[in-house]
C-alpha positions as CSV (number, residue, x, y, z in Angstrom):
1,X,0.7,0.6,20.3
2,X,-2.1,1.1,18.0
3,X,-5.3,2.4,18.6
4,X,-8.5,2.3,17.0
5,X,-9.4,5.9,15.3
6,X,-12.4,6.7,13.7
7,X,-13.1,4.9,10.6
8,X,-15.2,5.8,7.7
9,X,-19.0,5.8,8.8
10,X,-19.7,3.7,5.2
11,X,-17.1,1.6,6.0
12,X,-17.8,0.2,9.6
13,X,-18.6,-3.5,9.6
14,X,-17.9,-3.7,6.1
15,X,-14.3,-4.8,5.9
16,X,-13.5,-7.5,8.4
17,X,-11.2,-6.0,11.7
18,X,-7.8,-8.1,9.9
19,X,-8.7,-6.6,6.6
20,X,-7.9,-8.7,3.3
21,X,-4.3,-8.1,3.1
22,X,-3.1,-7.3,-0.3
23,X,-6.6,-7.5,-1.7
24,X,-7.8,-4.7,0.4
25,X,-7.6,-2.5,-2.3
26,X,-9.6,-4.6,-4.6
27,X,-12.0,-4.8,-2.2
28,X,-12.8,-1.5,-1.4
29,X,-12.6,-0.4,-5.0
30,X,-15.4,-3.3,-5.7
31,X,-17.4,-2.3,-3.0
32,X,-17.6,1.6,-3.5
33,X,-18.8,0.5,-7.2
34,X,-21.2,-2.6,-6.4
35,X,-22.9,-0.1,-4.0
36,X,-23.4,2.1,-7.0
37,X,-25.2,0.0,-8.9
38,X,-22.2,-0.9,-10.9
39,X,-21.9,-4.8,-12.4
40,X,-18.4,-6.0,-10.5
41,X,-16.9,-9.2,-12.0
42,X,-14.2,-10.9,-10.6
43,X,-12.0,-13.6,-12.5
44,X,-8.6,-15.5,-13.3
45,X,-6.2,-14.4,-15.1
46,X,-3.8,-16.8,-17.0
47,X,-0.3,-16.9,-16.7
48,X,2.6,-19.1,-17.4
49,X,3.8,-19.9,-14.0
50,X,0.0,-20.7,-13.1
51,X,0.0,-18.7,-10.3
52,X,-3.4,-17.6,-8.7
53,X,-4.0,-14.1,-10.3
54,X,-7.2,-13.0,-9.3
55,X,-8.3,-9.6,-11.3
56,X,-11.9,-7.4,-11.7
57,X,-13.2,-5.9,-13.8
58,X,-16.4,-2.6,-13.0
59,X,-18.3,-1.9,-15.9
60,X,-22.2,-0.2,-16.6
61,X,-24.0,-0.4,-20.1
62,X,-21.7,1.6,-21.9
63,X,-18.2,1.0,-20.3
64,X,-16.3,-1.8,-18.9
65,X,-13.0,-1.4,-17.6
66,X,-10.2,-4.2,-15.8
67,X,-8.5,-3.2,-12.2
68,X,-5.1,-4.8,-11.0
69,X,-6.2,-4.1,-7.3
70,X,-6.1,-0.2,-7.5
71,X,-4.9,-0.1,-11.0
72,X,-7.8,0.4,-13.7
73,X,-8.0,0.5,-17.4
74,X,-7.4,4.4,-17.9
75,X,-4.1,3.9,-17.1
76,X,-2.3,4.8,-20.1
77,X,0.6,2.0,-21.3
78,X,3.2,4.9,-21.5
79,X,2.2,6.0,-18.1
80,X,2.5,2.6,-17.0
81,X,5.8,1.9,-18.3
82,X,7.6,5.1,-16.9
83,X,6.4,4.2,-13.7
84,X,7.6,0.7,-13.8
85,X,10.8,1.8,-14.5
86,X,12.2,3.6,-11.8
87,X,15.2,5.2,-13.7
88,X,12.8,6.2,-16.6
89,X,10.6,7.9,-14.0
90,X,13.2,9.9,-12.5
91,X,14.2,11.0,-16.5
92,X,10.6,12.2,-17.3
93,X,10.5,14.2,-14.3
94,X,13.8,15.9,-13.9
95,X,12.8,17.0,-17.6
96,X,9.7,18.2,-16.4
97,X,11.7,20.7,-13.9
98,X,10.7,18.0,-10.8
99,X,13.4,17.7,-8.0
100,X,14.9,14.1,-7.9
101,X,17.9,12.3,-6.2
102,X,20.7,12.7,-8.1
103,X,21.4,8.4,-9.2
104,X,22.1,6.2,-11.7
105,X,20.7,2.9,-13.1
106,X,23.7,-0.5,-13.9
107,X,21.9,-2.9,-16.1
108,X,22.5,-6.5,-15.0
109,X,25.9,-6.7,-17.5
110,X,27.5,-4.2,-15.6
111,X,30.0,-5.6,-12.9
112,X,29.8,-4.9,-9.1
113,X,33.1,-2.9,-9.2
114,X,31.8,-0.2,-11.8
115,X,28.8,0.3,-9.5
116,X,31.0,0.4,-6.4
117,X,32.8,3.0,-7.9
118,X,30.4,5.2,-9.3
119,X,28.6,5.2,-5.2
120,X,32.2,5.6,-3.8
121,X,32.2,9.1,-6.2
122,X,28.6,10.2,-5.8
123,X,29.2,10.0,-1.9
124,X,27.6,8.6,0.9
125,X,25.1,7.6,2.4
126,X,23.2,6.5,-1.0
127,X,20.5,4.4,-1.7
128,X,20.7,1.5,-3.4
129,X,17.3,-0.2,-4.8
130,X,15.9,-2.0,-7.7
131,X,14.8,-0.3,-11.4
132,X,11.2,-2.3,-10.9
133,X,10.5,-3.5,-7.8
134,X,7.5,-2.3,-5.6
135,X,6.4,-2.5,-2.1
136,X,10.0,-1.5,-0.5
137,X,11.5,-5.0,-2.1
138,X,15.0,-5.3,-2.0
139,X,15.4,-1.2,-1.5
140,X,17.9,-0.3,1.0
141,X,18.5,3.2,2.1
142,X,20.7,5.3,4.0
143,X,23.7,3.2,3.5
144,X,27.1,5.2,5.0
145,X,29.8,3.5,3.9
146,X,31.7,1.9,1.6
147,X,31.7,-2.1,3.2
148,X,28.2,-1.3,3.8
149,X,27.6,-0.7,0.3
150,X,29.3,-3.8,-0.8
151,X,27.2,-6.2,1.2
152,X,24.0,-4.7,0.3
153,X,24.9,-5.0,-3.5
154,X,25.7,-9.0,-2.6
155,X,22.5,-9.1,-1.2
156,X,20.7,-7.3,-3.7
157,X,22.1,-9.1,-6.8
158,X,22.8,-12.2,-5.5
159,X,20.5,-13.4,-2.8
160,X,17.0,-11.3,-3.8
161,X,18.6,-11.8,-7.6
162,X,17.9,-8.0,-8.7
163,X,20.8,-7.8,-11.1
164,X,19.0,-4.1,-12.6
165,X,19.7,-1.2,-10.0
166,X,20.0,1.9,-8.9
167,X,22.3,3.8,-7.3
168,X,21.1,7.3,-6.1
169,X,21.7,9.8,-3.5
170,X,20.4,9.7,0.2
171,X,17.8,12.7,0.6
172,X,17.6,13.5,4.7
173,X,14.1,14.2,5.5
174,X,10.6,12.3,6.1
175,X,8.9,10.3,3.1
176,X,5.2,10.9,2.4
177,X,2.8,9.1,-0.1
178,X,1.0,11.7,-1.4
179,X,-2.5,9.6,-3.2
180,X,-3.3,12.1,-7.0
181,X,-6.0,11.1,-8.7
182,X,-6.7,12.6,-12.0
183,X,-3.6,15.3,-11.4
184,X,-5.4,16.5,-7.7
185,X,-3.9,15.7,-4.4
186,X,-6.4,14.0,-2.3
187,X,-4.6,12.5,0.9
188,X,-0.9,12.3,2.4
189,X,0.0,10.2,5.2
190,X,3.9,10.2,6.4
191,X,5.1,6.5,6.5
192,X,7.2,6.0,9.9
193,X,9.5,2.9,9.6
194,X,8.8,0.0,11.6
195,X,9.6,1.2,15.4
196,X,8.9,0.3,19.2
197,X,8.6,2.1,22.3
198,X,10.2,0.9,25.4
199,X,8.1,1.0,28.8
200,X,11.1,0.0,31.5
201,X,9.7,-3.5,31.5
202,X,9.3,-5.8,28.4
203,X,12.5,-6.8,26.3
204,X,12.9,-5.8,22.8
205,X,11.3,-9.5,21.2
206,X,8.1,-8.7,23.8
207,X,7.7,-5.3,22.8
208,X,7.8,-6.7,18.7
209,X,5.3,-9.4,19.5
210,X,3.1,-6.8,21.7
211,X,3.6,-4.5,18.5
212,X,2.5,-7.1,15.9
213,X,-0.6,-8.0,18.2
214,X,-1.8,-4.6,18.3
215,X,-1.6,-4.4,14.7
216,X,-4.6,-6.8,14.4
217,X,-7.0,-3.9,15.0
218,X,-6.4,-2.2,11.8
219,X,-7.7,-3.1,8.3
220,X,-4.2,-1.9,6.5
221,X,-1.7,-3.6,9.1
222,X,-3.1,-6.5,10.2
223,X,-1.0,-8.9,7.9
224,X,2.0,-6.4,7.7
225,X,4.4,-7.8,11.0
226,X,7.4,-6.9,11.7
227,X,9.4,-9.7,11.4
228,X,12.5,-10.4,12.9
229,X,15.1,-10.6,10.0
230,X,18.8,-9.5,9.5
231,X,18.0,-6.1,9.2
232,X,16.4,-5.7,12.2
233,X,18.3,-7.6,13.9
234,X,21.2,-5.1,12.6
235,X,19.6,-2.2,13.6
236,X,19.0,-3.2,17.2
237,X,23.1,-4.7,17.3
238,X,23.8,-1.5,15.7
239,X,22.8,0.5,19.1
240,X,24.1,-2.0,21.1
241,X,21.3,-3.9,21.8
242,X,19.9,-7.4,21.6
243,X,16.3,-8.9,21.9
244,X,16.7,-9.6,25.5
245,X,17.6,-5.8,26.1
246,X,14.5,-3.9,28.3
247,X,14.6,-0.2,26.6
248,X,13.6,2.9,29.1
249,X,10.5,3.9,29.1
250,X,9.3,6.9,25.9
251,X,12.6,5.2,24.4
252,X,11.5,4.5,20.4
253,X,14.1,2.6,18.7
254,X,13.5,2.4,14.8
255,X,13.9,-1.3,13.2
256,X,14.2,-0.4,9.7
257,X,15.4,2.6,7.5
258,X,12.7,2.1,4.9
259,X,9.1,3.3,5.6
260,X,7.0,0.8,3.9
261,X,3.6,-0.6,5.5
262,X,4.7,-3.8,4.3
263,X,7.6,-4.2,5.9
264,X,5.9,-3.3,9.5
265,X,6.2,0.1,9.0
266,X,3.0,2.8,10.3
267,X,0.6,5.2,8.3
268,X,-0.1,9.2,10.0
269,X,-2.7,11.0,8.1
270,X,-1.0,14.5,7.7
271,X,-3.0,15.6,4.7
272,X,-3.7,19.1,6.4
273,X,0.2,19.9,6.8
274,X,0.6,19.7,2.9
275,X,1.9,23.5,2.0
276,X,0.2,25.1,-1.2
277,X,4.0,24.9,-2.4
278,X,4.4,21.2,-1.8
279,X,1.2,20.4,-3.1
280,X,1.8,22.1,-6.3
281,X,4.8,20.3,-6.7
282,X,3.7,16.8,-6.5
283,X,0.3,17.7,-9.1
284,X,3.3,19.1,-11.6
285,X,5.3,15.9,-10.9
286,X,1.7,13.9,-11.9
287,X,0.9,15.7,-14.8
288,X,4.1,15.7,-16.3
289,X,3.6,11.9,-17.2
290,X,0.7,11.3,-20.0
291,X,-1.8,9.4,-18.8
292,X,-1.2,9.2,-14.9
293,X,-4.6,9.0,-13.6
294,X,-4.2,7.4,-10.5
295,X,-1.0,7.3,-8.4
296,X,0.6,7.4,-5.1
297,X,3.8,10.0,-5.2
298,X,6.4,9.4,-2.5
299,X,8.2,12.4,-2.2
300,X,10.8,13.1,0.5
301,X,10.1,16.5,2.6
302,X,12.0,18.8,4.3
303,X,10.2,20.5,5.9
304,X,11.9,23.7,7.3
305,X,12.6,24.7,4.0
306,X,9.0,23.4,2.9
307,X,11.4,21.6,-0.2
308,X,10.4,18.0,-1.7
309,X,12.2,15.4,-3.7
310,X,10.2,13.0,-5.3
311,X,11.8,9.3,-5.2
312,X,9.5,7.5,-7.2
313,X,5.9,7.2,-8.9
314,X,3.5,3.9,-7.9
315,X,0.6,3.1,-10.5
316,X,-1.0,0.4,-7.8
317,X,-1.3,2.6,-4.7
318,X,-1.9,0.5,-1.4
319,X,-5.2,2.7,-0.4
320,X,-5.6,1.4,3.2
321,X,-2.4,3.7,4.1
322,X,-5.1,6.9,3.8
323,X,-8.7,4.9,4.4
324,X,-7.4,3.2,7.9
325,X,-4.7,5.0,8.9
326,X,-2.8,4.4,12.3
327,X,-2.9,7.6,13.6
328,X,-4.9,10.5,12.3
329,X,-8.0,11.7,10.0
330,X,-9.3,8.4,7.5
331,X,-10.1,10.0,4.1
332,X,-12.3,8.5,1.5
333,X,-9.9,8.2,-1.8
334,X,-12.0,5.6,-2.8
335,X,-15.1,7.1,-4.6
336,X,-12.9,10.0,-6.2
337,X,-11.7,6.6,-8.5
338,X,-15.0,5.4,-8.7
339,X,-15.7,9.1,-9.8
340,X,-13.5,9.2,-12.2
341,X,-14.0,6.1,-14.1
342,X,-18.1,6.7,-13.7
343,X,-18.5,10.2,-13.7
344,X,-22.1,9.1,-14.6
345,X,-22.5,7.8,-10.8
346,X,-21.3,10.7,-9.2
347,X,-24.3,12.4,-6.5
348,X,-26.3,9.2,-7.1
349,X,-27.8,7.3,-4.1
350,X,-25.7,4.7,-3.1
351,X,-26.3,1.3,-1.2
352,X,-24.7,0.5,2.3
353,X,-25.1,-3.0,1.6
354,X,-21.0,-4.8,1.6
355,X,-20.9,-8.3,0.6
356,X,-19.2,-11.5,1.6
357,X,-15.3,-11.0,-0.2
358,X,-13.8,-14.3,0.5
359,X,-17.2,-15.7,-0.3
360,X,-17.7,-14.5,-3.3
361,X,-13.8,-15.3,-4.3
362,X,-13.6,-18.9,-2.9
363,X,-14.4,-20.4,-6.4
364,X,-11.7,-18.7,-7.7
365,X,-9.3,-19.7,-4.9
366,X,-10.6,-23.4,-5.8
367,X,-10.1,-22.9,-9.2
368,X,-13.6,-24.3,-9.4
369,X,-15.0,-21.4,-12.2
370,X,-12.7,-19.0,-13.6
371,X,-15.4,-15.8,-13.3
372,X,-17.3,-14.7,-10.7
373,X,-20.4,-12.0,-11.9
374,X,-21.8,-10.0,-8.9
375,X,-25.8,-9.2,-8.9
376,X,-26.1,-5.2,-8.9
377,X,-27.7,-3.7,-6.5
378,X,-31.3,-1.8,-7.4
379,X,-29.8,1.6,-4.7
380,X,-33.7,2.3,-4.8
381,X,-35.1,-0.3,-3.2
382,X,-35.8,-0.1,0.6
383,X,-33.5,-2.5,2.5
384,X,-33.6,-3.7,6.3
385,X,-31.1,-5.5,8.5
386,X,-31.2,-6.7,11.6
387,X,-28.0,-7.7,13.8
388,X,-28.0,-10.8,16.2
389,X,-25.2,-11.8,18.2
390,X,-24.7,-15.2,19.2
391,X,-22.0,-15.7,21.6
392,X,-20.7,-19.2,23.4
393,X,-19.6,-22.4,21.8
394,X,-21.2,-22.3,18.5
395,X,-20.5,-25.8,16.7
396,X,-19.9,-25.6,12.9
397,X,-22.6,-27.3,11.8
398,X,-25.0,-24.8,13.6
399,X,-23.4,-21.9,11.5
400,X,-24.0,-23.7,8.2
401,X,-27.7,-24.8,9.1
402,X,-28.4,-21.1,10.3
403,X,-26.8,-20.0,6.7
404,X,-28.9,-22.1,4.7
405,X,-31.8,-21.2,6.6
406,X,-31.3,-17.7,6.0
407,X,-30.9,-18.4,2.5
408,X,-34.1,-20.1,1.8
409,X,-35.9,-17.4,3.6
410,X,-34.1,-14.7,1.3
411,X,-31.9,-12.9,3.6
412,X,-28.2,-12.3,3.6
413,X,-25.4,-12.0,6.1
């Protein structure tokens, strides 16, 4: 179950207790810069499947620069398309001298057979996964056999309709997402696949839901459930179980095979067990692509012979994995990106002022304007807040009149 570690001291209050799921990033990134004095915009950008793409932009007098939640402007295009590409990643690096699986990509004109082949030679267990997907989607790892192979290819290609793969080598160890900005390892947190622990009592669907509720407390996982699909309903057939089965108490019984937050899986802050050697490794595997300002790295460790391989390169970072982890020491990544897009900024007094998020985007959500401009802050001037706490059966229209009120009288909460 999760618990509630110490947050950030400029962080308490300011994000909500269920976060703003995949807009956290924005969010903080908007926030560390509005409090700087920094003019925040946020608008809509177009798109032909009209979809509602809300994107920011932080500039100051001289420089303005557009964000894709923790992607920004300095991203260079060839950085950006080497990390898209997962098999073009894994090119740049092994050229570089950077350990990676040993794999190969199958365009979508390639037939199932050819690829079946080529993972019955390279040996199992493999991985089989996307060339540019994010997020986890539609990668499946540790896969031991043959039939096991062929059904997650089906279900690749022809249910999540990924036709462009890769087929790599399973690397045994624990995965990490080590956070680099401007080649410099600031954080690592080792991403545990979604998991329960039996206590001699509940059943396997009571422990999930008891799981899932205890997520609520944290910013990062509030939103990311685990949800009871094929495979983890696999996984717990696979040990003989169903979800009426009451596991022993300490049992842990892992529900997925890959790691990802988004998929239900948890964040530990283990920044201070990076060796010197590791850490080297994943700043070379950085710098070796022009341009990479900002990623998160996910390298698989082994740690008794302190060896990594890096798997793949992400230019939109989830940044709630290191700022609100589940277990272990939160670490500000945020105003090192602030840093180094305003170098200007850096040492300069900073508000402690947050503002309203789904406020200030609701007229985007609406579709009512397409821009939304945020005032800037004057840091020097002397603020004071006062908290009240109304508790009981508070009627909507109460809450409204009190907003106004406070409105008219010029303050803000």
């Amino acid at each position: 179950m999760y618990t509630t570690p110490e947050w950030l001291p400029h962080l308490k209050n300011a994000v909500p207790t269920k976060g703003y799921g995949n807009r956290l990033s924005m969010y903080l990134i908007a926030l560390e810069a509005w409090r700087r004095g920094l003019v925040v915009k946020f608008f809509l950008k177009d798109n032909p499947e009209n979809k509602l793409l809300i994107r920011y932009s932080i500039g100051d007098s001289e420089q303005e620069y557009a964000f894709e939640s923790s992607r920004g402007g300095k991203l260079s295009p060839y950085a950006y398309e080497v990390c898209e590409n997962k098999d073009e990643t894994k090119k740049v690096l092994s050229k570089a001298g950077i350990p990676v699986p040993e794999g190969k990509r199958f365009t979508e004109n390639i037939s199932d057979e050819k690829i079946i082949e080529y993972s019955n030679k390279l040996g199992y267990p493999v991985v089989l996964k996307p060339v540019s997907e994010n997020a986890g989607k539609g990668v499946i790892s540790n896969i031991k056999s043959k039939e096991s192979f062929e059904d997650a290819l089906h279900y690749v290609r022809n249910k999540l309709n990924f036709k462009d793969v890769i087929v790599e080598k399973h690397i045994e160890g624990k995965e990490h997402r080590i956070f680099i900005v401007n080649g410099k390892v600031l954080a690592v947190t080792n991403r545990i696949p979604a998991n329960i622990e039996g206590n001699g009592k509940n059943n396997i669907e009571e422990l999930i839901e008891s799981k899932n509720k205890s997520k609520q407390i944290n910013q990062t996982n509030a939103s990311k459930y685990i949800k009871k699909d094929k495979e983890v309903t696999d996984a717990i057939q696979a040990l003989g179980y169903d979800y009426r089965s009451v596991l022993k108490k300490g049992e842990i019984v892992f529900l997925r095979e890959k790691s990802n937050v988004s998929a239900g899986g948890d964040s530990v802050d283990v920044t201070s067990q990076l060796t010197p050697e590791l850490k080297k490794l994943a700043e070379d595997a950085a710098n070796a692509i022009d341009g990479l300002n900002v990623c998160g790295l996910d390298m698989i460790i082994d740690k008794k012979a302190n060896s990594g391989v890096v798997i793949e390169i992400n230019t939109k970072p989830m940044l709630g994995l290191h700022v609100f982890p589940v277990e272990g020491k939160a670490i500000d990544i945020v105003s090192p990106i602030i840093d180094y897009y305003f170098p200007d900024t850096i040492g300069k007094n900073k508000s402690q002022l947050f503002f309203d998020f789904d406020a200030v985007i609701a007229p985007l959500r609406d579709k009512s304007v397409s821009e939304v401009r945020l005032s800037p802050i004057t840091v020097h001037d002397n603020w004071y807040s006062k908290k009240i706490l109304l508790s009981g059966k508070i009627h909507e229209k109460f809450v409204k009149a009190v907003r106004l009120l406070a409105l008219k009288k010029g303050t803000r909460g």
